[in-house]
C-alpha positions in Angstrom: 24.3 -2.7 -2.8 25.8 -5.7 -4.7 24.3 -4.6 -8.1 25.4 -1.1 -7.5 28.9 -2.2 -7.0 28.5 -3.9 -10.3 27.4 -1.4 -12.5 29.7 0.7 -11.8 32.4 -1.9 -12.3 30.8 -2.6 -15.6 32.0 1.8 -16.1 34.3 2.8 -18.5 37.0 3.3 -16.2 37.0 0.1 -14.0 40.4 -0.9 -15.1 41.5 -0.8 -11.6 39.3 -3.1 -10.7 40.3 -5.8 -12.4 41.7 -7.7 -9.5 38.9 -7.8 -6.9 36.8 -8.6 -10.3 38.7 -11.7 -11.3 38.9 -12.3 -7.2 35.0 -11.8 -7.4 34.1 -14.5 -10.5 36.1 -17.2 -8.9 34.5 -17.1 -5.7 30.7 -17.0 -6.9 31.9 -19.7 -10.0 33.4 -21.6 -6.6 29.9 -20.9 -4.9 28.2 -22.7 -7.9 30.1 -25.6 -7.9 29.2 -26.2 -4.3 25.6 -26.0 -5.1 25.3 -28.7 -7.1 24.4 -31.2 -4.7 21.6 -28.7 -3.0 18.4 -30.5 -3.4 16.2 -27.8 -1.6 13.4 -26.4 -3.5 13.3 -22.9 -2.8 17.8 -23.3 -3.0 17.4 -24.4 -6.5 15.1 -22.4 -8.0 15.6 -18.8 -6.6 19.1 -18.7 -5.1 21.2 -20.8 -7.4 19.5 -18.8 -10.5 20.6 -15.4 -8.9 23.9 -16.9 -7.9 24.0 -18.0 -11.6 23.2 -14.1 -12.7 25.6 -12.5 -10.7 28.6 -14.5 -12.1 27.4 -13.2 -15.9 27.1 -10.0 -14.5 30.3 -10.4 -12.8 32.3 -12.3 -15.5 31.0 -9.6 -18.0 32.5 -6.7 -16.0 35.7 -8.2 -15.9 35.6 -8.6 -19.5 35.2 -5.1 -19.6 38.0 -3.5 -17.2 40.4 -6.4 -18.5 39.8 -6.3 -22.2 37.6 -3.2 -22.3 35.0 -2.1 -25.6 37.0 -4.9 -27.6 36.3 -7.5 -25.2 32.6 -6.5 -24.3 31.8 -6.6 -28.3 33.4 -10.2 -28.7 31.2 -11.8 -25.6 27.7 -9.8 -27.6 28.8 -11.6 -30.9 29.6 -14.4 -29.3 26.1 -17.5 -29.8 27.9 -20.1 -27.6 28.3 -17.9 -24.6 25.1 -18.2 -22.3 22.7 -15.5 -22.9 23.1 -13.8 -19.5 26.3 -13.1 -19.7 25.9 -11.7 -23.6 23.0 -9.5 -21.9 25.5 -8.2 -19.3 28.3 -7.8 -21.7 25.8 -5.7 -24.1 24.6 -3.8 -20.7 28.4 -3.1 -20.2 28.6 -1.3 -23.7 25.5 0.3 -23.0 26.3 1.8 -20.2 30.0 2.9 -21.8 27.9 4.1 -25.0 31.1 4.0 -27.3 31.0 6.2 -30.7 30.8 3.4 -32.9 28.6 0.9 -31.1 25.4 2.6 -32.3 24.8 0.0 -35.0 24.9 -2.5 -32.9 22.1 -0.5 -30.4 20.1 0.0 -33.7 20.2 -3.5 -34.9 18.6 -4.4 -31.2 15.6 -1.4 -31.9 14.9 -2.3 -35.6 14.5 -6.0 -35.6 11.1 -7.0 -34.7 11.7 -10.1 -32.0 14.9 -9.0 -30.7 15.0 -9.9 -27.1 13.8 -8.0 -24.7 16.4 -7.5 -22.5 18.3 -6.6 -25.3 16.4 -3.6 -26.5 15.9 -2.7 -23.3 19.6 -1.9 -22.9 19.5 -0.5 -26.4 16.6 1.9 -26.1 18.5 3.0 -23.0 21.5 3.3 -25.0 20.1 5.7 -27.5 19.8 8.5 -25.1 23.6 9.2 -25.8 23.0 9.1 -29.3 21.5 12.6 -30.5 19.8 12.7 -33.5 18.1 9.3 -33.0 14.8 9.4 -31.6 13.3 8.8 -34.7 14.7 5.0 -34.2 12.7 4.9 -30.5 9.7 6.7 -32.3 9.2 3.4 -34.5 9.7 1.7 -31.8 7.1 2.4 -29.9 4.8 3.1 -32.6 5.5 -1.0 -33.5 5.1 -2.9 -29.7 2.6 -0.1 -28.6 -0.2 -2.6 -29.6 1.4 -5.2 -27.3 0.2 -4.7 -24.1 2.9 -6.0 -22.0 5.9 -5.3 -24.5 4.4 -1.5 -23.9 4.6 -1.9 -19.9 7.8 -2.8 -20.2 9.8 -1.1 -22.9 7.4 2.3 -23.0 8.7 4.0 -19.9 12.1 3.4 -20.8 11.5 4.9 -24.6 10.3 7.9 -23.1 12.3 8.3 -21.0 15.4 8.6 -23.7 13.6 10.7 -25.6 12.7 13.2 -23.3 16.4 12.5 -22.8 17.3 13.7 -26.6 14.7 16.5 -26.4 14.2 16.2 -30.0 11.2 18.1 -32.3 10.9 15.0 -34.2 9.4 13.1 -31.2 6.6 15.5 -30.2 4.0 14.3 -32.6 4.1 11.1 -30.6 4.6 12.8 -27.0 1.3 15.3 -28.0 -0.4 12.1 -28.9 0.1 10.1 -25.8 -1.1 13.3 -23.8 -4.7 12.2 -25.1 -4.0 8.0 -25.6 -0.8 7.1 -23.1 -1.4 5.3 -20.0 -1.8 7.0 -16.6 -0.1 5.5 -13.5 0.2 6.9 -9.9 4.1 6.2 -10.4 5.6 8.7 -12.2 7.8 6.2 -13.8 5.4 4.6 -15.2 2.8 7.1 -16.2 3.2 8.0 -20.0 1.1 11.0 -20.0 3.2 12.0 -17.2 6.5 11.6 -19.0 4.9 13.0 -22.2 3.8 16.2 -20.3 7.3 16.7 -18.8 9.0 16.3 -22.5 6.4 18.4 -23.9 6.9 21.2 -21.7 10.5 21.0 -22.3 10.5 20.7 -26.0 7.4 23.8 -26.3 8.0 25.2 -23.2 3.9 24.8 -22.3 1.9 23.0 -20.3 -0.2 20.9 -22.9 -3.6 19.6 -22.0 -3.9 15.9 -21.2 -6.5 13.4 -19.6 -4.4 13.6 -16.5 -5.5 16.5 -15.2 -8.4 18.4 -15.9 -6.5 21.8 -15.8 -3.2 22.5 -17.9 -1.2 25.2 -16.2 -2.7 25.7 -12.7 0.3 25.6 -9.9 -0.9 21.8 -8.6 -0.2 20.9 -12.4 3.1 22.5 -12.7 4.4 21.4 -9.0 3.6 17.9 -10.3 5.6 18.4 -13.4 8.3 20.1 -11.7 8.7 16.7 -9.3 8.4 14.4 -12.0 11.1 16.4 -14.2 13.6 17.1 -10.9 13.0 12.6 -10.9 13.6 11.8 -15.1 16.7 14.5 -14.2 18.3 12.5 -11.3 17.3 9.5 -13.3 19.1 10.1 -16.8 22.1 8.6 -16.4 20.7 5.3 -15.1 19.9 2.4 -17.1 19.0 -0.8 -14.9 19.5 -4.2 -15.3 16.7 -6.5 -16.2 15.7 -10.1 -15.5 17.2 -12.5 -18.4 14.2 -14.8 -19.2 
């Protein structure tokens, strides 16, 4: 409930909340300072980490409703702030997805080695974007090779573009249909999210190695869940664990 509250502090139009925001950061940076005698094992490394993360995350909203796109850009470019709270800050314009931040997002999705948490927000990003799935298409033609870099980032590529719902993407989506990765969660099945794009870009159901029949009902039910899901899902882009 805690993050929720967050991210939508971290909305464009969280200048209201600037007060319980500033109210917030004191009390958790207060929290900190107390735990800096804690010698308890499981204290120090679990709880005084996520205690640690949700000042960033807090901090970075504030920057936000007090100093809005501005602010959040300055903390990004800033290489002396600690990286959480540049992640938070760049999650913050993410989630705003101003006009002229899309070379920033693209930097992120171009540069081999960018962080992961990073491109993360910027893949998610570029679903308000149109005319840019090209950029996710080298993507995920570049870490598709890397096993867990393709666990991680995949879903969330797919999910933009099906997002965008642009022509250039199918050759990769009919691709995956035959080589993506199958998963009994939705979210994390690529033939899955390939199927649903493709059906909304053609306006067929494609064969795939998922199912054995194309358009039977049981195959379209399916699709239709997974679609009603990416639907209720496409204005959400979740924070992810700074490492």
């Amino acid at each position: 409930l805690g993050w929720e509250a967050l991210a939508l502090a971290r909305r464009a139009d969280a200048e209201r909340l600037e007060l319980p925001l500033a109210q917030l950061d004191r009390r958790l940076l207060a929290v900190l300072e107390r735990t800096r005698g804690f010698l308890e094992p499981h204290l120090v490394t679990f709880r005084v980490p996520e205690v640690e993360r949700w000042q960033h995350a807090a901090a970075a909203a504030l920057v936000g409703a007090r100093w809005g796109v501005a602010g959040l850009r300055t903390v990004v470019a800033d290489t002396q702030a600690p990286l959480a709270r540049r992640y938070f800050a760049f999650l913050g314009l993410a989630e705003r997805h101003p006009a002229g931040a899309w070379p920033l997002f693209e930097r992120y999705l171009l540069t081999p080695g960018a962080h992961h948490a990073f491109v993360a927000a910027a893949v998610e990003a570029a679903r308000y974007y149109p005319g840019r799935a090209n950029v996710l298409v080298r993507l995920f033609e570049r870490i598709r090779g890397d096993q867990m870099l393709r666990r991680f980032l995949g879903p969330k590529i797919l999910a933009s573009l099906y997002v965008l719902s642009e022509p250039g993407s199918l050759p990769l989506l009919e691709g995956l249909l035959v080589t993506g990765h199958t998963d009994a969660d939705v979210d994390r099945c690529e033939v899955t999210r390939a199927l649903v794009a493709v059906r909304k870009l053609t306006g067929r159901v494609a064969p795939s190695t998922k199912f054995g029949e194309a358009d039977v009902p049981a195959v379209r039910r399916a699709l239709d869940d997974a679609e009603r899901l990416f639907d209720a899902e496409r204005d959400s882009i979740m924070p992810v664990t700074v490492i």
